[in-house]
Every structure is written in C-alpha cells, then in structure tokens.
C-alpha positions in Angstrom: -10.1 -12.6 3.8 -8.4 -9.0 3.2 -6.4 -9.6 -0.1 -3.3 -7.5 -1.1 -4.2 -7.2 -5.0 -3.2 -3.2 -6.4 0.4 -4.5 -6.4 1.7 -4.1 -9.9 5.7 -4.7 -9.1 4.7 -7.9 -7.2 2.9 -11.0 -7.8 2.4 -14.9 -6.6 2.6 -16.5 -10.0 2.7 -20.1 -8.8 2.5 -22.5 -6.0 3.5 -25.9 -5.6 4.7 -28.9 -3.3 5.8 -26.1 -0.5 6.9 -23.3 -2.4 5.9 -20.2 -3.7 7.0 -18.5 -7.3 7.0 -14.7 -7.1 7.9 -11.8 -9.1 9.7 -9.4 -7.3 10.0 -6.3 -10.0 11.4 -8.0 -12.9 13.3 -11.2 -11.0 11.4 -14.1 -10.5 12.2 -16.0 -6.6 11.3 -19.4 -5.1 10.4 -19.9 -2.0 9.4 -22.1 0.7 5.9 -21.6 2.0 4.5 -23.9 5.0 0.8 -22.9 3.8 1.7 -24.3 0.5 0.9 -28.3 1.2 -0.8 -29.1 -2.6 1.3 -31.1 -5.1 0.2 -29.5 -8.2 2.2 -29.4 -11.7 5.2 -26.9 -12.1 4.3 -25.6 -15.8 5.0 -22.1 -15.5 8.8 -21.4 -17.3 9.1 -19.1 -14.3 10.0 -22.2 -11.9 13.0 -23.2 -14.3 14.1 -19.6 -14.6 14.1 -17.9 -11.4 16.7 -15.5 -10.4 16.9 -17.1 -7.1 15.7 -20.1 -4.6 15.7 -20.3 -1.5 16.0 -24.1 -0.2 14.8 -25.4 2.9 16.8 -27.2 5.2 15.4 -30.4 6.8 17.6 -28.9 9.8 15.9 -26.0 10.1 17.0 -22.8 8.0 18.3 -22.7 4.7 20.3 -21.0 2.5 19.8 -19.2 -1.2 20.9 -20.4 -4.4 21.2 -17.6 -6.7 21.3 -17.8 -10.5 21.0 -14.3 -11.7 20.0 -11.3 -9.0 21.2 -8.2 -8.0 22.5 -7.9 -4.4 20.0 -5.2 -4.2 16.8 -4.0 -6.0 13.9 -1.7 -5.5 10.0 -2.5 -6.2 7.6 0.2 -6.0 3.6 0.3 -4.5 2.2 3.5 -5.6 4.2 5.9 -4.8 6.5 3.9 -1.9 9.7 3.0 -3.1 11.1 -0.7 -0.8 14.8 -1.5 -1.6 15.3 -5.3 -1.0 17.9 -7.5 -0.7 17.8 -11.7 0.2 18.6 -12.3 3.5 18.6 -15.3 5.8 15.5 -17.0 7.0 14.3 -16.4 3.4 13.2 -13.1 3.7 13.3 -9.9 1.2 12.8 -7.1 3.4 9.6 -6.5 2.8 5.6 -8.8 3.2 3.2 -7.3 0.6 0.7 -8.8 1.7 0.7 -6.2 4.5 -0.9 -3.3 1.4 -4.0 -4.3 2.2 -3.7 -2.6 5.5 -1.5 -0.2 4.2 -4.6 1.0 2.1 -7.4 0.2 4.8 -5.5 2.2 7.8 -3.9 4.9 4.8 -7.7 6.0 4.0 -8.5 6.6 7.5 -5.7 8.7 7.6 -6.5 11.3 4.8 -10.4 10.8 5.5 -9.6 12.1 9.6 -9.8 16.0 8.5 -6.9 16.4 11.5 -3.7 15.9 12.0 -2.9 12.2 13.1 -0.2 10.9 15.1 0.9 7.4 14.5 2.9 4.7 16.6 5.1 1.7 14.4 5.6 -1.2 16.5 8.2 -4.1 15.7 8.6 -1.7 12.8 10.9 -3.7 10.2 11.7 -2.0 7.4 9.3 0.6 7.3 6.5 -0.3 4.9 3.5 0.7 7.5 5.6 3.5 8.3 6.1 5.2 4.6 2.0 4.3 4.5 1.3 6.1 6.9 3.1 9.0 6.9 2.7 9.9 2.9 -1.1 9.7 4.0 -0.1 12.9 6.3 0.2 11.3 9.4 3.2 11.9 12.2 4.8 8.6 12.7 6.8 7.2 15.6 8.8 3.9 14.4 10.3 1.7 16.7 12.2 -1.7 16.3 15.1 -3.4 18.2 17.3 -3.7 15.0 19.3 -0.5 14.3 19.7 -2.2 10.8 16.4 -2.8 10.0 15.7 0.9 10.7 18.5 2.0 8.8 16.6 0.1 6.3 13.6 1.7 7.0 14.9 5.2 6.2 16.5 4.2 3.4 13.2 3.4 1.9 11.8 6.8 3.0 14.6 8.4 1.2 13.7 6.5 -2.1 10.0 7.4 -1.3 10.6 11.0 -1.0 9.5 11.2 2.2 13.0 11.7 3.4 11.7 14.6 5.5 8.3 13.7 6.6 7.5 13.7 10.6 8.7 10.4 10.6 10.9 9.8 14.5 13.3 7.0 13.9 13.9 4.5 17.3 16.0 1.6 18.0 14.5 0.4 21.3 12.5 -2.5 22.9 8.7 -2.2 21.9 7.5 -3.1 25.4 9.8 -0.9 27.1 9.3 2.1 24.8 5.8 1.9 25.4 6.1 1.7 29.2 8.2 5.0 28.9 5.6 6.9 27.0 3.2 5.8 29.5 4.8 7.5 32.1 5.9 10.6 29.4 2.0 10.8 29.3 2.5 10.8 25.6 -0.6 9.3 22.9 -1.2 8.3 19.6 -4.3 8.3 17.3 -3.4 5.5 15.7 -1.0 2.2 16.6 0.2 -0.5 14.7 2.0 -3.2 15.9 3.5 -6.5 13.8 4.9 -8.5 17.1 7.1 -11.5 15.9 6.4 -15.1 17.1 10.0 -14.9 19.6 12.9 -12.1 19.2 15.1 -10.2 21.2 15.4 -6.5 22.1 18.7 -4.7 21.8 19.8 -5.5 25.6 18.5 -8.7 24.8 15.1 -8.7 26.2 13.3 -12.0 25.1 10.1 -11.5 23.6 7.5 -14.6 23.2 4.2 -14.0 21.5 1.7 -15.8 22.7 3.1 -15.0 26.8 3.2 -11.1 25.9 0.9 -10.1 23.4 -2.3 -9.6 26.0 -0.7 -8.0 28.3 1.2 -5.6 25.5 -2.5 -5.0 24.3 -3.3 -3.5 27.2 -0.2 -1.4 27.6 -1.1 -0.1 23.9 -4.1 1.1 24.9 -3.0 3.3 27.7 -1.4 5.3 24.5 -4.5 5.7 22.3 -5.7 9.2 22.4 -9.1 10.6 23.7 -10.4 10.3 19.9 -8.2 7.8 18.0 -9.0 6.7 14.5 -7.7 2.8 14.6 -5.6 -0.2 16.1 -3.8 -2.5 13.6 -2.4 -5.7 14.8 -1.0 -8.5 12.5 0.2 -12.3 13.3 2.1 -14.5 11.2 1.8 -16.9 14.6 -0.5 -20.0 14.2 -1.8 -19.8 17.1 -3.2 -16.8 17.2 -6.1 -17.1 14.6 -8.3 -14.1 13.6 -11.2 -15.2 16.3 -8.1 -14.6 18.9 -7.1 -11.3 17.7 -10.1 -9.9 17.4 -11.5 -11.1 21.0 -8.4 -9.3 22.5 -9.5 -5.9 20.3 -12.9 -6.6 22.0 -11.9 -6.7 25.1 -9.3 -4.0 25.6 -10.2 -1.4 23.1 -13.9 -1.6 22.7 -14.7 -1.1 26.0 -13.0 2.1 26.2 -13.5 3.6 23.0 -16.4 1.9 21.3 -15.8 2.1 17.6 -15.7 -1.4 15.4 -13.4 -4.7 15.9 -13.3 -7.1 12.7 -10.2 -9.7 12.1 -9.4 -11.5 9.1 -6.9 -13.6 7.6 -4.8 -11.7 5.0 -3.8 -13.3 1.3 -1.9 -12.8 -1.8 -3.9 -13.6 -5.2 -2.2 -16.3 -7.3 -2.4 -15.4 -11.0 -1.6 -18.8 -12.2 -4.5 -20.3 -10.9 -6.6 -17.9 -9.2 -6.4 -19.0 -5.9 -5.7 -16.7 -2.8 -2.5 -17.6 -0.6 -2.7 -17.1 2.6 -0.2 -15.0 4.8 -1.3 -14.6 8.9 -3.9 -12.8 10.1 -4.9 -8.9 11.1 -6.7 -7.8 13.8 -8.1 -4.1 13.4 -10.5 -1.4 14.9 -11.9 1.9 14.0 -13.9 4.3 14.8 -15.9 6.1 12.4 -18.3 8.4 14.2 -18.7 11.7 15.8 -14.7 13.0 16.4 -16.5 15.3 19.4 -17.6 12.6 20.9 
C-alpha cells in the first residue's frame, strides 16, 4: 500500500462503527467511511468534541451538523496552501491521501532535467495540479465544474503559484482530449482521477467502469515521444489495483516500455496505528535513457 504520511495539518485520529475522526488544521470532523466496518471503543475526547459531523442518511446522502467551524479554512502540505469548506456528499474539497502521489509523480518532475508538460484530468480542486506545477512542470487542468476550478485557482493563489504555467479549463475530459488529438498536441505526463458517474457541463454522462478503457486509450494518443509517467486513481470498488494496472499494461507498456505497478492508497491512523484505506492508484514511469 502507498501511504499518505508527511501530512502535518492532517491526520486520521480515529475510526469506529463507520466513521472516521480527522483533524483538519486545528478542527476536528466526523465522518462516514464505508471501509470503516470495525466496532471498536470511542475513547478519544476528539469524538465528543468535533467541530463538525457529518451524518449518514439511511436514504442515501446526508447532511452536516456543525458545532463550532468556520465556513472556510485553509490547511497547508508543504508549501501548497488548500482552502476548504464542508460541502454536500460529505466532502472538504480536498483527499489527502492523494500526497502520496503528489510526492511520487512531484520527484519525477524535478528529477526529469527538462521542461515537463502536464495534463489534469477530472481535476477538482487542484491539489495534483499545485503538485505539479510548483515541481516546475506546465500544467493543463481540466474539470466539468467551473466551480471547482474556480476553487482550484483559488488554492494556487494561496500557494503562490498564482502565476505559474498553470491553463485553467472547464470542459468535458473525454471531449477535451479528443480535441487535442486532433490539435496534435502531447503531454509528458497525465493524470487522471475519473469519478465512479458525473456529468459534463452539456451534460455528457460519464460511467466509470463503461469509459475508463477506452479513455485509456485516448490518453495515450497524448503522451509524448519520451514521457516521464501516467497516474490514474479510483475510488470505484470495482476497479481494484490488479484492474488498473492490467489496463497500464496493456495500453502504455506496449508503446513506451517503462514500469507499471498499482497499489491501494491509505491514510495512517495515529490512534491505533492502523492504515485506512482510500481507493486505489495505477501508475507508470519510465526511468531510463530520455534519447531513447
């Protein structure tokens, strides 16, 4: 498992009967977790006096009840600066468990001796983006939500990277990528973090496990003659890390040679030492001979 654990500003304190207690900064949230399925003891004071909860409907969805948090706050990794704000569907604006790819793909980056062009895919709110570009890579980010990129640059802003070669899209992944097919345009490097079912902004349906081959093999049409790596990430059950990395196999190793590995990816639990885990990541890289 590839584990997430240089945060300082974050941290899985606890986890119990389906939930999840984190420190966000200096607030403490609870959350559901469907990989939480253990019954252990609540001790930590930190379950009594979180800042907010989100609860679980047995509907589906949920809602938060807040007791004493900011509409908005900021947490640092390094030097990236994430604002974050509770939203629906539980979320913060931000997974850190994703900084262990941050680092892996951020090294390759500043190890490459050239200049590197990267491609965002379902983008969010940026944190693979500011990762990639304050490595010194040229980023293209791309997601369907003009909000969540709005986000996105907010955070590059607070990162000072405010005016980094960073382009900012709101578009359909697929159809972006079809476009700079025909544009004839590449990219060294490409990551992608495809949600299980969404829509694009003309409403273009998206469901993972029907499109994700086939957008594999689109992808590939954009690496470069010499690209440095391939980043995929699923929070989708059903694609497990065997999945992932047969389609890396397949599609990309072929072409380029270089190395395919997939893992699961996890959060350490200080409370008890245990690693959560958080989906899965599907990578390659190539570390030979640029010229070849």
């Amino acid at each position: 498992m590839w584990i997430a654990n240089h945060w300082k500003d974050y941290e899985v304190i606890d986890t119990s009967a389906g939930e999840k207690l984190e420190r966000w900064g200096k607030y403490l949230l609870v959350r559901p977790d469907p990989q939480v399925i253990w019954n252990t003891p609540k001790e930590h004071k930190g379950w009594r006096n979180r800042n907010a909860h989100y609860h679980r409907s047995s509907k589906g969805g949920g809602e938060w009840e807040f007791f004493d948090l900011p509409d908005t706050w900021k947490i640092q990794y390094k030097s990236l600066t994430f604002h974050l704000q509770p939203f629906k569907f539980k979320h913060t604006g931000l997974f850190p468990e994703q900084a262990v790819n941050w680092d892996w793909f951020g090294e390759r980056i500043r190890n490459s001796g050239r200049p590197v062009k990267v491609l965002n895919l379902f983008a969010y709110t940026g944190g693979a983006t500011l990762a990639a570009a304050e490595a010194g890579a040229s980023v293209t980010h791309v997601d369907a939500s003009k909000g969540m990129v709005n986000w996105a640059k907010e955070n590059a802003a607070a990162s000072g990277l405010g005016e980094a070669p960073i382009r900012w899209l709101v578009d359909d992944c697929v159809k972006f990528v079809e476009r700079e097919i025909r544009r004839g345009n590449h990219y060294d490097g490409i990551i992608m973090d495809p949600p299980s079912y969404g829509r694009g902004p003309k409403g273009e349906i998206w469901k993972i496990e029907e499109g994700i081959y086939s957008f594999i093999q689109l992808c590939t049409k954009l690496l470069s003659a010499q690209p440095l790596f391939f980043l995929i990430n699923s929070y989708t059950t059903g694609l497990q890390p065997a999945v992932l990395n047969y389609m890396i196999q397949s599609e990309i190793c072929p072409k380029f040679g270089g190395m395919a590995e997939a893992q699961e990816i996890g959060l350490p639990v200080s409370g008890n030492g245990l690693v959560l885990p958080c989906g899965a990541s599907g990578r390659w890289w190539f570390d030979g001979d640029l010229n070849r």
